[in-house]
PDB file of N, H, CA, C and O in Angstrom:
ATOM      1  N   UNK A   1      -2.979 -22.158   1.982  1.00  0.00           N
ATOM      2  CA  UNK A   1      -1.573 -21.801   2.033  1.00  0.00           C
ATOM      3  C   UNK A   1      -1.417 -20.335   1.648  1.00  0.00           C
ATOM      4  O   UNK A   1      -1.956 -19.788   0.686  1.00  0.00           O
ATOM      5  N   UNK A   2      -0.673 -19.828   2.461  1.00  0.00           N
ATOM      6  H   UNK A   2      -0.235 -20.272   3.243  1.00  0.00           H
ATOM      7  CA  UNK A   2       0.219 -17.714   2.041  1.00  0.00           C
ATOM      8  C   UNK A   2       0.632 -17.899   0.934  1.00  0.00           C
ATOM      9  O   UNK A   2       1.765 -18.379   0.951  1.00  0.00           O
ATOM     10  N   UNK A   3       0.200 -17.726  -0.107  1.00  0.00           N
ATOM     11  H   UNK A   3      -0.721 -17.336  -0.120  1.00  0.00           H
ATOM     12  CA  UNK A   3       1.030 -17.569  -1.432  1.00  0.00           C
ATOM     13  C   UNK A   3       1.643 -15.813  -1.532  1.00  0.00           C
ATOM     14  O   UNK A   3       2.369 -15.470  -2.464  1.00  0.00           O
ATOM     15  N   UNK A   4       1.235 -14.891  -0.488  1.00  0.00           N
ATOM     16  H   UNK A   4       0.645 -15.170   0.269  1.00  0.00           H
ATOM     17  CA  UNK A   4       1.161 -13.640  -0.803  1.00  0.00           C
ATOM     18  C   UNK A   4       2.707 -13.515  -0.284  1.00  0.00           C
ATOM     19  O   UNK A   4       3.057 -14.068   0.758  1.00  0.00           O
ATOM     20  N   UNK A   5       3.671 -12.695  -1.145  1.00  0.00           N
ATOM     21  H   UNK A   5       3.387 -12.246  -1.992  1.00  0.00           H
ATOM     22  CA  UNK A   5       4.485 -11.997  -0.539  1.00  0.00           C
ATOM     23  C   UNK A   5       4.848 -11.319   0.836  1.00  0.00           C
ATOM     24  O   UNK A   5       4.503 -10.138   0.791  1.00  0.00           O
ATOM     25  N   UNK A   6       5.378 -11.625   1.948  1.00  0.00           N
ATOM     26  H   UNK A   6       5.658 -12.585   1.985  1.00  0.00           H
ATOM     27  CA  UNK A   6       5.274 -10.860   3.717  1.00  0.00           C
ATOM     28  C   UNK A   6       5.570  -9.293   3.115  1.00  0.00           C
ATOM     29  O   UNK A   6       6.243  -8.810   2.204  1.00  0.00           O
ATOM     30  N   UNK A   7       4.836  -8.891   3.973  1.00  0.00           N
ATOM     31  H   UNK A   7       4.290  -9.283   4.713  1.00  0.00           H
ATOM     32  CA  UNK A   7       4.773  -7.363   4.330  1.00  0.00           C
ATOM     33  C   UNK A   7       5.357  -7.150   5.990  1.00  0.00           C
ATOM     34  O   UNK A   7       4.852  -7.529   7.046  1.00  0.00           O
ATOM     35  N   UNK A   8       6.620  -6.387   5.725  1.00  0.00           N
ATOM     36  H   UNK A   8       7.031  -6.079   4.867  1.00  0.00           H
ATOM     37  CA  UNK A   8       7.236  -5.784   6.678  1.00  0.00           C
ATOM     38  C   UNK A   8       6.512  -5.469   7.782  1.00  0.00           C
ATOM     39  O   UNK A   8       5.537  -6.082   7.348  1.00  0.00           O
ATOM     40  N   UNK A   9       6.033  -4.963   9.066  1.00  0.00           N
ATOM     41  H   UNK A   9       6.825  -4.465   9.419  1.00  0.00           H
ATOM     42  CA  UNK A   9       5.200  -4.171   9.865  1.00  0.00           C
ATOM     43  C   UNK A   9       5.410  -2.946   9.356  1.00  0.00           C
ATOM     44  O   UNK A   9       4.495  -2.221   9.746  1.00  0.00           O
ATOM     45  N   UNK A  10       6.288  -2.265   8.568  1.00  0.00           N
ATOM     46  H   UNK A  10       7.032  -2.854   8.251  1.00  0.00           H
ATOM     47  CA  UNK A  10       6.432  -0.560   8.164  1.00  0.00           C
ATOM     48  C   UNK A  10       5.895  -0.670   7.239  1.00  0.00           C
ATOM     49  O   UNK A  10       5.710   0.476   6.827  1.00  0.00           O
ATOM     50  N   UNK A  11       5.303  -1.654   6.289  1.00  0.00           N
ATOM     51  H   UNK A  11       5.453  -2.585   6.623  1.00  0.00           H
ATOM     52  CA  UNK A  11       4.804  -1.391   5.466  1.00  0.00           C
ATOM     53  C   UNK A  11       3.740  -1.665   5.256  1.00  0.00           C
ATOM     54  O   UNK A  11       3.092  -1.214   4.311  1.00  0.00           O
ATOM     55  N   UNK A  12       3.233  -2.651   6.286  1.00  0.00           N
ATOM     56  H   UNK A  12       3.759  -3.017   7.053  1.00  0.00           H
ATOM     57  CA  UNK A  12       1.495  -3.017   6.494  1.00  0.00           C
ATOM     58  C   UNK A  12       0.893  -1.361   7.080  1.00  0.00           C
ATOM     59  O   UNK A  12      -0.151  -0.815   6.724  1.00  0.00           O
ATOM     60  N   UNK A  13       2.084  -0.746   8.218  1.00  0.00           N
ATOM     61  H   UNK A  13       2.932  -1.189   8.508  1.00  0.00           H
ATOM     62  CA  UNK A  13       1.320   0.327   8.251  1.00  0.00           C
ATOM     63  C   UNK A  13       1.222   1.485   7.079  1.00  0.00           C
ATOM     64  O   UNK A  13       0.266   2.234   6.877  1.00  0.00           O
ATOM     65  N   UNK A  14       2.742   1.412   6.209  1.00  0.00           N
ATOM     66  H   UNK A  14       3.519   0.803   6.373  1.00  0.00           H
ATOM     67  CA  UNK A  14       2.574   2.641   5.304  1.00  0.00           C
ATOM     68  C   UNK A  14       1.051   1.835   3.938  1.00  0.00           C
ATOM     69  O   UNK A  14       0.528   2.507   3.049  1.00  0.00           O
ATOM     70  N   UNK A  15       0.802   0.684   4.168  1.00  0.00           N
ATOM     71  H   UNK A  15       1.226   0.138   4.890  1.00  0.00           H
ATOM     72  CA  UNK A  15      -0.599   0.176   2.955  1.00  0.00           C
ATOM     73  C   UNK A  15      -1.953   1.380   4.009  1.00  0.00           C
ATOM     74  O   UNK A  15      -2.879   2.106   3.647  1.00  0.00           O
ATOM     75  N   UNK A  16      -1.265   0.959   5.571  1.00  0.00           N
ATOM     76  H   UNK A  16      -0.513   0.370   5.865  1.00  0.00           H
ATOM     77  CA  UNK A  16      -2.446   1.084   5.831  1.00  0.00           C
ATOM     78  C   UNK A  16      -2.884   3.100   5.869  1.00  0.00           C
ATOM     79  O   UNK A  16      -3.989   3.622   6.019  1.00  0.00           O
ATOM     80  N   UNK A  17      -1.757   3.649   5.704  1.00  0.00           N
ATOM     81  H   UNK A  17      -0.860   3.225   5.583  1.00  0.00           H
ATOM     82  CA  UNK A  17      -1.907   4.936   5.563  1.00  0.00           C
ATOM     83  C   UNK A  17      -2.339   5.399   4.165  1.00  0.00           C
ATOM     84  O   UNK A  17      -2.877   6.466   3.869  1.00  0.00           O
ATOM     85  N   UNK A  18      -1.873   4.014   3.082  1.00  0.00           N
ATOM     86  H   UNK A  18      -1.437   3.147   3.322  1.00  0.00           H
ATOM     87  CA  UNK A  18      -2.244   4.777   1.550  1.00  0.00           C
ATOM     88  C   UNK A  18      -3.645   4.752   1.694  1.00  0.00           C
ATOM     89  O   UNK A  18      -4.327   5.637   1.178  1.00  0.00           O
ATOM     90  N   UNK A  19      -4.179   3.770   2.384  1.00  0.00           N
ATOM     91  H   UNK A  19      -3.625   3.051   2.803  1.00  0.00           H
ATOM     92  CA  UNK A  19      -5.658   3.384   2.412  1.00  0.00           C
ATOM     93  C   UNK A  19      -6.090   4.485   3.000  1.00  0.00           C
ATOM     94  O   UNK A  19      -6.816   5.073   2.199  1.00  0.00           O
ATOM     95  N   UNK A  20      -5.998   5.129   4.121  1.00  0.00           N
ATOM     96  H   UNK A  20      -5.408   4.651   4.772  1.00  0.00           H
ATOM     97  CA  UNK A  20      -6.889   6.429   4.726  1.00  0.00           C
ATOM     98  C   UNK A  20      -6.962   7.725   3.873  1.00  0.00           C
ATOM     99  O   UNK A  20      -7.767   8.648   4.002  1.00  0.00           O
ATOM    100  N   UNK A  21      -5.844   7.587   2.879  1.00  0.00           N
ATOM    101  H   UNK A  21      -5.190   6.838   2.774  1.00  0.00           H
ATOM    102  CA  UNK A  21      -5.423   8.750   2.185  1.00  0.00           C
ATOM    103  C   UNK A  21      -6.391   8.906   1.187  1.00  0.00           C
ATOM    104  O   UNK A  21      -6.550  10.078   0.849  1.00  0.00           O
ATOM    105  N   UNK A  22      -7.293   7.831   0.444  1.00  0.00           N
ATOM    106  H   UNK A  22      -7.164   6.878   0.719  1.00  0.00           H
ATOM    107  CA  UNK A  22      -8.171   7.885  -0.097  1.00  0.00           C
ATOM    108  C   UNK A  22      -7.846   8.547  -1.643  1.00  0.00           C
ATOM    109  O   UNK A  22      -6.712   8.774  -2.066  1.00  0.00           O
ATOM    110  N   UNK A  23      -8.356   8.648  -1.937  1.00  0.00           N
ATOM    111  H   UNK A  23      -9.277   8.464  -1.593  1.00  0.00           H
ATOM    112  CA  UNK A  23      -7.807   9.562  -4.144  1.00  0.00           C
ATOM    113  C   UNK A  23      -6.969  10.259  -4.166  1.00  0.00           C
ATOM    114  O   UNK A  23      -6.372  10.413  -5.231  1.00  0.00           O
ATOM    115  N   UNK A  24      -6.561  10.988  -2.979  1.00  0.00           N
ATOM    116  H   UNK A  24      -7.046  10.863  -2.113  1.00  0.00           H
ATOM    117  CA  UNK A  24      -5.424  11.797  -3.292  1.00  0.00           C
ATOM    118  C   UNK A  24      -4.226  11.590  -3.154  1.00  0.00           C
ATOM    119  O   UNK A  24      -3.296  12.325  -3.484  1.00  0.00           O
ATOM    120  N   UNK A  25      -4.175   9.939  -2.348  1.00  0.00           N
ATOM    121  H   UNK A  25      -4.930   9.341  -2.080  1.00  0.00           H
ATOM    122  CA  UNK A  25      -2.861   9.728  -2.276  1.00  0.00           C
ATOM    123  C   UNK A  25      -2.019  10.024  -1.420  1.00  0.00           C
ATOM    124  O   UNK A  25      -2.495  10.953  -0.768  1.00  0.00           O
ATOM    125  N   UNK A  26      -0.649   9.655  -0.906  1.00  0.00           N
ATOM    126  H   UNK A  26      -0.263   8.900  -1.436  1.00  0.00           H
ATOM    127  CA  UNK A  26       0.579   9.912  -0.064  1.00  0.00           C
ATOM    128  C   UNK A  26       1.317  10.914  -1.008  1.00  0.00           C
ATOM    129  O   UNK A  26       0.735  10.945  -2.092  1.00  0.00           O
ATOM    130  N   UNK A  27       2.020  11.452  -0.981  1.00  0.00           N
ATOM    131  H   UNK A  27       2.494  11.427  -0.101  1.00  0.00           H
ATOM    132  CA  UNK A  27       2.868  12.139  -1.002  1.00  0.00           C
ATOM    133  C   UNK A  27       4.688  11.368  -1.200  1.00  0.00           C
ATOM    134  O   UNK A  27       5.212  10.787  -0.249  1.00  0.00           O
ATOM    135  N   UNK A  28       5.134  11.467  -2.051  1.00  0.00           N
ATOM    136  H   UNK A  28       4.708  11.939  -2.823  1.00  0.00           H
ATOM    137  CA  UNK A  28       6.395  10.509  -2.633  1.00  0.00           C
ATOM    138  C   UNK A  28       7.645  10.952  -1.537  1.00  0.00           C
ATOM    139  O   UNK A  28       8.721  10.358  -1.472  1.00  0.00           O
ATOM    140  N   UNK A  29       7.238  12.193  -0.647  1.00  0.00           N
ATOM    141  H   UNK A  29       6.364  12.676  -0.700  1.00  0.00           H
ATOM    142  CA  UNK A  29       8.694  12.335  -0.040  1.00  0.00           C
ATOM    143  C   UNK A  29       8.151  12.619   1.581  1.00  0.00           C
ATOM    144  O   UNK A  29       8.555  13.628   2.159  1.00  0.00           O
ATOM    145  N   UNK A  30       7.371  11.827   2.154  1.00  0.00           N
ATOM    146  H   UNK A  30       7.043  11.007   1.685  1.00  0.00           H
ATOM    147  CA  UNK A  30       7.547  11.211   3.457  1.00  0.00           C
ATOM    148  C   UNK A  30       8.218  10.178   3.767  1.00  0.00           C
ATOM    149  O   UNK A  30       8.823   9.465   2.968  1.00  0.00           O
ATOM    150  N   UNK A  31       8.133   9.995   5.280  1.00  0.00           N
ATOM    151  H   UNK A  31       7.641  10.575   5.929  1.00  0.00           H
ATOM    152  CA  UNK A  31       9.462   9.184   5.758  1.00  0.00           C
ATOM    153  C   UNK A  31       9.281   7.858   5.282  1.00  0.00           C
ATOM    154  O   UNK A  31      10.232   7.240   4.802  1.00  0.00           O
ATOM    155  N   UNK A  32       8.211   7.394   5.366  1.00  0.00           N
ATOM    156  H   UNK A  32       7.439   7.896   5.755  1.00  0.00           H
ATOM    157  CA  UNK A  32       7.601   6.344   4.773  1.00  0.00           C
ATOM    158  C   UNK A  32       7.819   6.224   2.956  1.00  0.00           C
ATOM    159  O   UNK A  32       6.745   6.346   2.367  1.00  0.00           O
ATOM    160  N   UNK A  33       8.394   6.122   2.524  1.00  0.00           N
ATOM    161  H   UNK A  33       9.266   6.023   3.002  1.00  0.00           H
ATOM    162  CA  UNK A  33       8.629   6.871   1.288  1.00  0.00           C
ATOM    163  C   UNK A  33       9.185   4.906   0.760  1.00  0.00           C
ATOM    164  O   UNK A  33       8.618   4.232  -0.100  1.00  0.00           O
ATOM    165  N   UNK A  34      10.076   4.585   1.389  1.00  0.00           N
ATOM    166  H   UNK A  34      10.537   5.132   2.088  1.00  0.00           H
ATOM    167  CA  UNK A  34      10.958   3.325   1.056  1.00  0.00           C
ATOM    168  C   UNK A  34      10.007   2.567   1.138  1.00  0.00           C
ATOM    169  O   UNK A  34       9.997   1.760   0.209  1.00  0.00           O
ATOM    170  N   UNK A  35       8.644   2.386   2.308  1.00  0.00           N
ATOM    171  H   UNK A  35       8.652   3.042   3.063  1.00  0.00           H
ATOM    172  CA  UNK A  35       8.171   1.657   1.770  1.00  0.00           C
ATOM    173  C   UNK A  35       6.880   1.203   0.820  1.00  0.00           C
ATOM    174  O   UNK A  35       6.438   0.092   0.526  1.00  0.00           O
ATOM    175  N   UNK A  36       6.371   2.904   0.385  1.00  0.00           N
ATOM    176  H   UNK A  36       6.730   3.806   0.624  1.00  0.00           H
ATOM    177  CA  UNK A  36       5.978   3.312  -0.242  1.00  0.00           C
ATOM    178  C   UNK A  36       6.337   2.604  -1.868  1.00  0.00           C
ATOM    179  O   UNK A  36       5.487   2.093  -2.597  1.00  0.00           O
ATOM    180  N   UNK A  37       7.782   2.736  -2.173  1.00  0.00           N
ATOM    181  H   UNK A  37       8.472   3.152  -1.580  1.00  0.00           H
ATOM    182  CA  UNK A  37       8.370   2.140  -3.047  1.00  0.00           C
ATOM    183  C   UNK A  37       8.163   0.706  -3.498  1.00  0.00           C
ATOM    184  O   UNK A  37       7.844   0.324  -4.624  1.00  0.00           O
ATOM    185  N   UNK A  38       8.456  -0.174  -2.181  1.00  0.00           N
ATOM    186  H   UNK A  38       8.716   0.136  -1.266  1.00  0.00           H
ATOM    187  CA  UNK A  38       8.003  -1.180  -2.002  1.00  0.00           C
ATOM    188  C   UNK A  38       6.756  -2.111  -2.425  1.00  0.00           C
ATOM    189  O   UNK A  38       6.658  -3.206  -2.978  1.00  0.00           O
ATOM    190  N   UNK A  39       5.907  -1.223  -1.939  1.00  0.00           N
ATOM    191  H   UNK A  39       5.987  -0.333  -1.490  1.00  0.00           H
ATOM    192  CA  UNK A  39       4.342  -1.651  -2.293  1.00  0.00           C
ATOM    193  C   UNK A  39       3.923  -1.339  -3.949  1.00  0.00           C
ATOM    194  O   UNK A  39       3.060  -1.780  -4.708  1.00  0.00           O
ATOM    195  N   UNK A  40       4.912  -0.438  -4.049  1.00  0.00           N
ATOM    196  H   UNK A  40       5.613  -0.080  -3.433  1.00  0.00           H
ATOM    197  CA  UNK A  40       4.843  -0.332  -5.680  1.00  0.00           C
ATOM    198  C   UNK A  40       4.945  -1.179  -6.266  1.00  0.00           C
ATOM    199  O   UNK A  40       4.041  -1.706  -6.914  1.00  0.00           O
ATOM    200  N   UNK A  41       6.683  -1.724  -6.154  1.00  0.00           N
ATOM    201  H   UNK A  41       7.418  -1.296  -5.627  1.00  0.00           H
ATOM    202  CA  UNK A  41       6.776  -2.154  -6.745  1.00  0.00           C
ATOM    203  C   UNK A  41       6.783  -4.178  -6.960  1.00  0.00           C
ATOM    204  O   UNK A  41       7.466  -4.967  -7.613  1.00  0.00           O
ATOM    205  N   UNK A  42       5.488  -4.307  -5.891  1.00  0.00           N
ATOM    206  H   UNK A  42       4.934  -3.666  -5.360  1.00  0.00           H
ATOM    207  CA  UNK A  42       4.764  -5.297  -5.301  1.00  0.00           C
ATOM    208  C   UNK A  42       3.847  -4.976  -5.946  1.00  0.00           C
ATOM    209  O   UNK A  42       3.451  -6.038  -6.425  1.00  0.00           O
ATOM    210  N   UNK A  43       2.935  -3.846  -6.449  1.00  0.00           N
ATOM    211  H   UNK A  43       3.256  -2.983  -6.060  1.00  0.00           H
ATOM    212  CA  UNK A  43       1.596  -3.981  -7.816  1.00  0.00           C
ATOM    213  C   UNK A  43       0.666  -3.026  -6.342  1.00  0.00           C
ATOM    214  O   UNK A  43      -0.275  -2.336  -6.737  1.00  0.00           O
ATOM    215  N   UNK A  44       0.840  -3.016  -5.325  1.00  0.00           N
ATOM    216  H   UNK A  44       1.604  -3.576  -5.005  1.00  0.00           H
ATOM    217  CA  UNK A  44      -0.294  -2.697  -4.061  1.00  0.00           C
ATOM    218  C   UNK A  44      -0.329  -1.051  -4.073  1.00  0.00           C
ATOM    219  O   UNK A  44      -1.292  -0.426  -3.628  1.00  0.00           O
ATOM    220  N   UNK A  45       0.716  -0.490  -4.575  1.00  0.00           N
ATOM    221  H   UNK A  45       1.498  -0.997  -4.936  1.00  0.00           H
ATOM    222  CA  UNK A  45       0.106   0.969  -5.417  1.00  0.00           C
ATOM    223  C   UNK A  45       1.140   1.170  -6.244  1.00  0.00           C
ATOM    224  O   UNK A  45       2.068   0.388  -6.456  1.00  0.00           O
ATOM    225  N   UNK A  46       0.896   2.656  -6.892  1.00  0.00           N
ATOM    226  H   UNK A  46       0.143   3.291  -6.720  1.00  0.00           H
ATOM    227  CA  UNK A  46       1.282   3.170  -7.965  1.00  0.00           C
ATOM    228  C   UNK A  46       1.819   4.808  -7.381  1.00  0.00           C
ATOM    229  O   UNK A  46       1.219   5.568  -6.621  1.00  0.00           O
ATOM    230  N   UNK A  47       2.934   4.954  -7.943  1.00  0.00           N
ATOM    231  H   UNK A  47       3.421   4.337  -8.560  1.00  0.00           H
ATOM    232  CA  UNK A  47       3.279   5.844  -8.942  1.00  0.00           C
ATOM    233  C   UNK A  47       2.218   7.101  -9.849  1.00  0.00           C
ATOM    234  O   UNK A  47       1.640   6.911 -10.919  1.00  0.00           O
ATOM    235  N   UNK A  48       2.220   8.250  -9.088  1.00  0.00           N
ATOM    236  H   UNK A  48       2.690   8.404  -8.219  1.00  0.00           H
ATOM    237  CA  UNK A  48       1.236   8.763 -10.199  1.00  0.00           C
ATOM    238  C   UNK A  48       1.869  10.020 -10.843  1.00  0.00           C
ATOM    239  O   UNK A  48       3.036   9.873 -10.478  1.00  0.00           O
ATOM    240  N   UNK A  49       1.844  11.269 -11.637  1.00  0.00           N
ATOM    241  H   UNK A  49       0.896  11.388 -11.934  1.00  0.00           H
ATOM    242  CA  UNK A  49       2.375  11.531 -12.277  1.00  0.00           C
ATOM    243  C   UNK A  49       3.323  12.861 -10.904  1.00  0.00           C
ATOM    244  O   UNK A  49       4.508  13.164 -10.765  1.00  0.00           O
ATOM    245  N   UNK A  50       2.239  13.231 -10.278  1.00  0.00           N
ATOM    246  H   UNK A  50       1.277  12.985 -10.391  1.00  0.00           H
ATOM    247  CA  UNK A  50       2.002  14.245  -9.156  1.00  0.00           C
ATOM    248  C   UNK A  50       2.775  13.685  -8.096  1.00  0.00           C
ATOM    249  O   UNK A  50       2.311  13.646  -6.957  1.00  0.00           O
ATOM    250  N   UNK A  51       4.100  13.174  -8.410  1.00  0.00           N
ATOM    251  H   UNK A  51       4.477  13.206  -9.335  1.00  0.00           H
ATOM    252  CA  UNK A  51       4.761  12.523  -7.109  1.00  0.00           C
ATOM    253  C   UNK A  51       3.560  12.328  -5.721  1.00  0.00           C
ATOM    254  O   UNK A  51       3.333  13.060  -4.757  1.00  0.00           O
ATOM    255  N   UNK A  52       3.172  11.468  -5.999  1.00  0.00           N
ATOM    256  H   UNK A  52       3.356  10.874  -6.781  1.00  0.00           H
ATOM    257  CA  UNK A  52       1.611  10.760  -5.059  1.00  0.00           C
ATOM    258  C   UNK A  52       1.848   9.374  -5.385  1.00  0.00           C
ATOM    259  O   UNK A  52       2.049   9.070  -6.561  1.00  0.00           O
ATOM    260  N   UNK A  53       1.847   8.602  -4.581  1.00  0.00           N
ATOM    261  H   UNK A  53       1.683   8.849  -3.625  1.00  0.00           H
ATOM    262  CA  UNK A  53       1.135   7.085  -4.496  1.00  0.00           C
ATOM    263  C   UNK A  53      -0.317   6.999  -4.178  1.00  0.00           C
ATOM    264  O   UNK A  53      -0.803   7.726  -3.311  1.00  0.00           O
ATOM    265  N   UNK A  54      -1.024   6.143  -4.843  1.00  0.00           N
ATOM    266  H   UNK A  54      -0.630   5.552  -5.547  1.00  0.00           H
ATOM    267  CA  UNK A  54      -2.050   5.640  -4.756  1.00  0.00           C
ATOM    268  C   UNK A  54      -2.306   4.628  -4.657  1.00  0.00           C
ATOM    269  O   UNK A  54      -1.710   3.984  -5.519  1.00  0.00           O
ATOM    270  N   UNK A  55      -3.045   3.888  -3.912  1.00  0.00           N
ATOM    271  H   UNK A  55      -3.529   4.412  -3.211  1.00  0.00           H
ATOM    272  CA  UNK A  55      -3.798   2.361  -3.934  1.00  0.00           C
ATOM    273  C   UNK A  55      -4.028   1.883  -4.973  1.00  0.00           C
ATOM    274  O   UNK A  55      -4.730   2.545  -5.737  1.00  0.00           O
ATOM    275  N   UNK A  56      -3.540   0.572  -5.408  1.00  0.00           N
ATOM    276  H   UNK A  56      -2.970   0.034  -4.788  1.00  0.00           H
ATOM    277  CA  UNK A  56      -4.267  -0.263  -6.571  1.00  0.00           C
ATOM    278  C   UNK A  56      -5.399  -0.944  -5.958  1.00  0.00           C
ATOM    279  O   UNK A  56      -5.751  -0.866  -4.781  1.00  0.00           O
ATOM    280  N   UNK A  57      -5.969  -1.675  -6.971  1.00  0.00           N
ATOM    281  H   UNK A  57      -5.684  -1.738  -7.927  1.00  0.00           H
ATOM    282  CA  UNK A  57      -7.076  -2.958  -6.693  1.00  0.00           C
ATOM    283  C   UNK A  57      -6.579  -3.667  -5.830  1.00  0.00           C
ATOM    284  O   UNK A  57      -7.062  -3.742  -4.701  1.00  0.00           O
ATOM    285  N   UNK A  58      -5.249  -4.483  -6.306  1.00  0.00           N
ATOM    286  H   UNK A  58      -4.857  -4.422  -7.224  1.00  0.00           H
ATOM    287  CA  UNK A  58      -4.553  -5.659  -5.516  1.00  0.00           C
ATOM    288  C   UNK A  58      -3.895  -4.883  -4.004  1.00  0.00           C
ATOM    289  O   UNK A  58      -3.627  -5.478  -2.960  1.00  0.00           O
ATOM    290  N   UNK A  59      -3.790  -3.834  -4.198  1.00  0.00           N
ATOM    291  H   UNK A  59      -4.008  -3.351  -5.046  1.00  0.00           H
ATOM    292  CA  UNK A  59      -3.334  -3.140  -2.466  1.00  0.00           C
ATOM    293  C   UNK A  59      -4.840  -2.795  -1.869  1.00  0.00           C
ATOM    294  O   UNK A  59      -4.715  -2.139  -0.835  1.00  0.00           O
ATOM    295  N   UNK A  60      -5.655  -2.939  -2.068  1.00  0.00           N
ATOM    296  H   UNK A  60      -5.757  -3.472  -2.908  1.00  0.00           H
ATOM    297  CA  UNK A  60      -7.347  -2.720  -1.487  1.00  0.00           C
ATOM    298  C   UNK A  60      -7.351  -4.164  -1.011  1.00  0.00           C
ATOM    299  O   UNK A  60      -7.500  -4.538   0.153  1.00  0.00           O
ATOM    300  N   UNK A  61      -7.177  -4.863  -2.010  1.00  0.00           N
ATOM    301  H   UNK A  61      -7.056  -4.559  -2.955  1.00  0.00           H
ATOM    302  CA  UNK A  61      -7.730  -6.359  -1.713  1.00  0.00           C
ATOM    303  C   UNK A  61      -6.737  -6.940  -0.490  1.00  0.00           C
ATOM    304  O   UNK A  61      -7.061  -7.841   0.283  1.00  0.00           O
ATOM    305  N   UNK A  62      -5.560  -6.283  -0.485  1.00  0.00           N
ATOM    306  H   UNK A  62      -5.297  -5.551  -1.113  1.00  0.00           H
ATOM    307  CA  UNK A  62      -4.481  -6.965   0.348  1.00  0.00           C
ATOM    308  C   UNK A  62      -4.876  -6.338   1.816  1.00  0.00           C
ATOM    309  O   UNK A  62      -5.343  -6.970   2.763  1.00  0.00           O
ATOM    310  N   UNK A  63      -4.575  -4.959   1.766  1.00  0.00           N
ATOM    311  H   UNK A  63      -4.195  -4.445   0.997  1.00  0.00           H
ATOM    312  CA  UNK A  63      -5.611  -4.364   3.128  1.00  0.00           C
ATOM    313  C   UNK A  63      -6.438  -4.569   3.624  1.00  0.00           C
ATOM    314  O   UNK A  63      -6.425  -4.642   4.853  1.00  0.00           O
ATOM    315  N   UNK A  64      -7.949  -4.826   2.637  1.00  0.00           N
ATOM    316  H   UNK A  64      -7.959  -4.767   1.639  1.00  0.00           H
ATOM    317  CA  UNK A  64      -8.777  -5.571   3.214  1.00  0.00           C
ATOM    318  C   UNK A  64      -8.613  -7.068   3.876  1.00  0.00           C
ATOM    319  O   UNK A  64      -9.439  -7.316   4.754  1.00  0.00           O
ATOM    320  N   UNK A  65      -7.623  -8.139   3.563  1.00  0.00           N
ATOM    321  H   UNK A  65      -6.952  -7.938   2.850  1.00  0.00           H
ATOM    322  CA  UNK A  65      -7.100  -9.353   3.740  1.00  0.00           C
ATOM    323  C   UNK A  65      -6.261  -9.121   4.963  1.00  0.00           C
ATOM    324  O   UNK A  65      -6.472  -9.776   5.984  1.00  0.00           O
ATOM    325  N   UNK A  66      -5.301  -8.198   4.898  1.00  0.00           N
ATOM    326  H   UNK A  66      -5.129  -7.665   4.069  1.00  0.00           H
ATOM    327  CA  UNK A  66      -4.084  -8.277   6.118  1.00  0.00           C
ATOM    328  C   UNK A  66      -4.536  -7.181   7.332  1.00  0.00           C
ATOM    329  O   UNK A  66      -4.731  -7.377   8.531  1.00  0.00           O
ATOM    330  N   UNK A  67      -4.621  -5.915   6.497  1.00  0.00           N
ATOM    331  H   UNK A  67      -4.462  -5.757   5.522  1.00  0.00           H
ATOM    332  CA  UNK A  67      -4.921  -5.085   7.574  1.00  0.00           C
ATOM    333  C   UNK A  67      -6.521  -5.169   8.521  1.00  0.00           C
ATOM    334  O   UNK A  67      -6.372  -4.923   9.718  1.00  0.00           O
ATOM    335  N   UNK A  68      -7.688  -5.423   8.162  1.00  0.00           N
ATOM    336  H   UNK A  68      -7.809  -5.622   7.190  1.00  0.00           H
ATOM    337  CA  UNK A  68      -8.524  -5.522   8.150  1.00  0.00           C
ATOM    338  C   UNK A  68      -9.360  -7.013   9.182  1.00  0.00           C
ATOM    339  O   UNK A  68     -10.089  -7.193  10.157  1.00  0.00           O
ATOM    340  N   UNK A  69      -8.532  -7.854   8.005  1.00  0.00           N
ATOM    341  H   UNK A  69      -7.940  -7.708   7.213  1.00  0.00           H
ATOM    342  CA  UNK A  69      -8.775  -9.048   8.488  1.00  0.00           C
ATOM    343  C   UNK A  69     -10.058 -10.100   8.105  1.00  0.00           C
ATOM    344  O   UNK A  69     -10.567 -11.046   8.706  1.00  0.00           O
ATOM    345  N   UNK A  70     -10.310  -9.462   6.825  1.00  0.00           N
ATOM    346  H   UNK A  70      -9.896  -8.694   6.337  1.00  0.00           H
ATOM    347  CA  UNK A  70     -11.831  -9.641   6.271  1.00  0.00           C
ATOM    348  C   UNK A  70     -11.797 -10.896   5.079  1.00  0.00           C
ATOM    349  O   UNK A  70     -10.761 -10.972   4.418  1.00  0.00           O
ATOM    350  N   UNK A  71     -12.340 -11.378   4.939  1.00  0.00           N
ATOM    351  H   UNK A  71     -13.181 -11.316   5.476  1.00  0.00           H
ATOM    352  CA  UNK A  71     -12.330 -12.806   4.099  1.00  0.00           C
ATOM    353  C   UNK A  71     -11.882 -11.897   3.001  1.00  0.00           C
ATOM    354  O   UNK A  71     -11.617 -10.701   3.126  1.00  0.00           O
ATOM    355  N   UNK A  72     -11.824 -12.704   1.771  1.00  0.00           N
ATOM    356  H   UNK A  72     -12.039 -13.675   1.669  1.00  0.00           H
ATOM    357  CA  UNK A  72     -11.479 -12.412   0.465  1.00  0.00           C
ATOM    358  C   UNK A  72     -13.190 -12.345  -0.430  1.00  0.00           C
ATOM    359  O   UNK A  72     -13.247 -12.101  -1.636  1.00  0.00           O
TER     360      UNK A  72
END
């Protein structure tokens, strides 16, 4: 059974852009920005001090799961 929260399509792609972005992160004031927020504040990234989002663990694990398509 999906126990996981749905992810929008704008926001499976904005996971899937934090993911290419790699350590340095998105940038807090692209257009993608709302759902940037989102995934935050879902645990799948963070907030860093450098107006940047970054990937958490649980947004790796979810990308790898949704975007990807890869077992757990």
């Amino acid at each position: 059974m999906w126990n996981e929260p749905y992810l929008e399509t704008c926001c499976r792609s904005a996971l899937h852009r934090l993911k290419l972005s790699g350590h340095d992160g998105r940038p807090a004031h692209v257009p993608d920005a709302p759902c940037l927020n989102r995934l935050s504040q879902m645990g799948l990234a963070r907030s860093e001090g450098n107006d940047r989002f970054i990937l958490t663990g649980a947004g790796n694990a979810r990308h790898r799961a949704e975007i990807l398509k890869l077992p757990a």
